[in-house]
C-alpha positions, 0 to 999 in steps of 0.5 A: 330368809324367807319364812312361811308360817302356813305350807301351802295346800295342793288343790287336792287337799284344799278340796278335802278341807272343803268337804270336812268343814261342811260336814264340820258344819253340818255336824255343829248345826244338828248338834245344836237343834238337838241341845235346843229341843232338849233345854225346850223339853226341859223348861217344858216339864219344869212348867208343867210340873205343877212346881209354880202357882199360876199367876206367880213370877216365878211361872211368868219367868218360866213363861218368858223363858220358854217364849224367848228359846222358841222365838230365837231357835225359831229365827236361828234355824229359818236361816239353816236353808241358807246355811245349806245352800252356802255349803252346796256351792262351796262342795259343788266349787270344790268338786269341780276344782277336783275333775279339773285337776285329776283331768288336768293330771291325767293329760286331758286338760291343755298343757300349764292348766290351774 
């Protein structure tokens, strides 16, 4: 006996799972820009609270900190075009599996298509 542990998706479906992980995505990436400026606007304040002696570790630290989130947000987010274009292409495949499907469907398409 045979068991198949995932049902198998039509193209239809699979196409709408496309277009829900790259909003999935989308929503992840915009989620994360808005945590990113709040822990910057954070740290931000903290430093310009006047709470750390000039010179002091704990204000290098704080220095060091506030360096460190903008160079990794910085590097992290000049990859997010990249990001963007992968998404385009794979809702752009899936919009095509989808009119070849409905066409192929609706009998325009040559007998036995995908």
């Amino acid at each position: 006996m045979k068991q198949t542990l995932i049902a198998p998706m039509n193209k239809k479906g699979a196409v709408v799972e496309t277009l829900n992980l790259v909003g999935a995505v989308i929503l992840t990436l915009l989620t994360l820009a808005v945590i990113t400026i709040a822990v910057f606007l954070a740290l931000t304040s903290l430093q310009n609270a006047g709470i750390f002696t000039s010179g002091t570790q704990a204000s290098n630290q704080t220095n060091n900190i506030i360096n460190n989130i903008t160079v990794g947000a910085t590097g992290f987010f000049t990859q997010v075009p990249t990001i963007f274009t992968i998404l385009g292409i794979v809702a752009l495949i899936g919009a095509v599996v989808l009119i070849i499907y409905f066409v192929s469907r609706m009998g325009g398409g040559a007998k036995g298509g995908l």
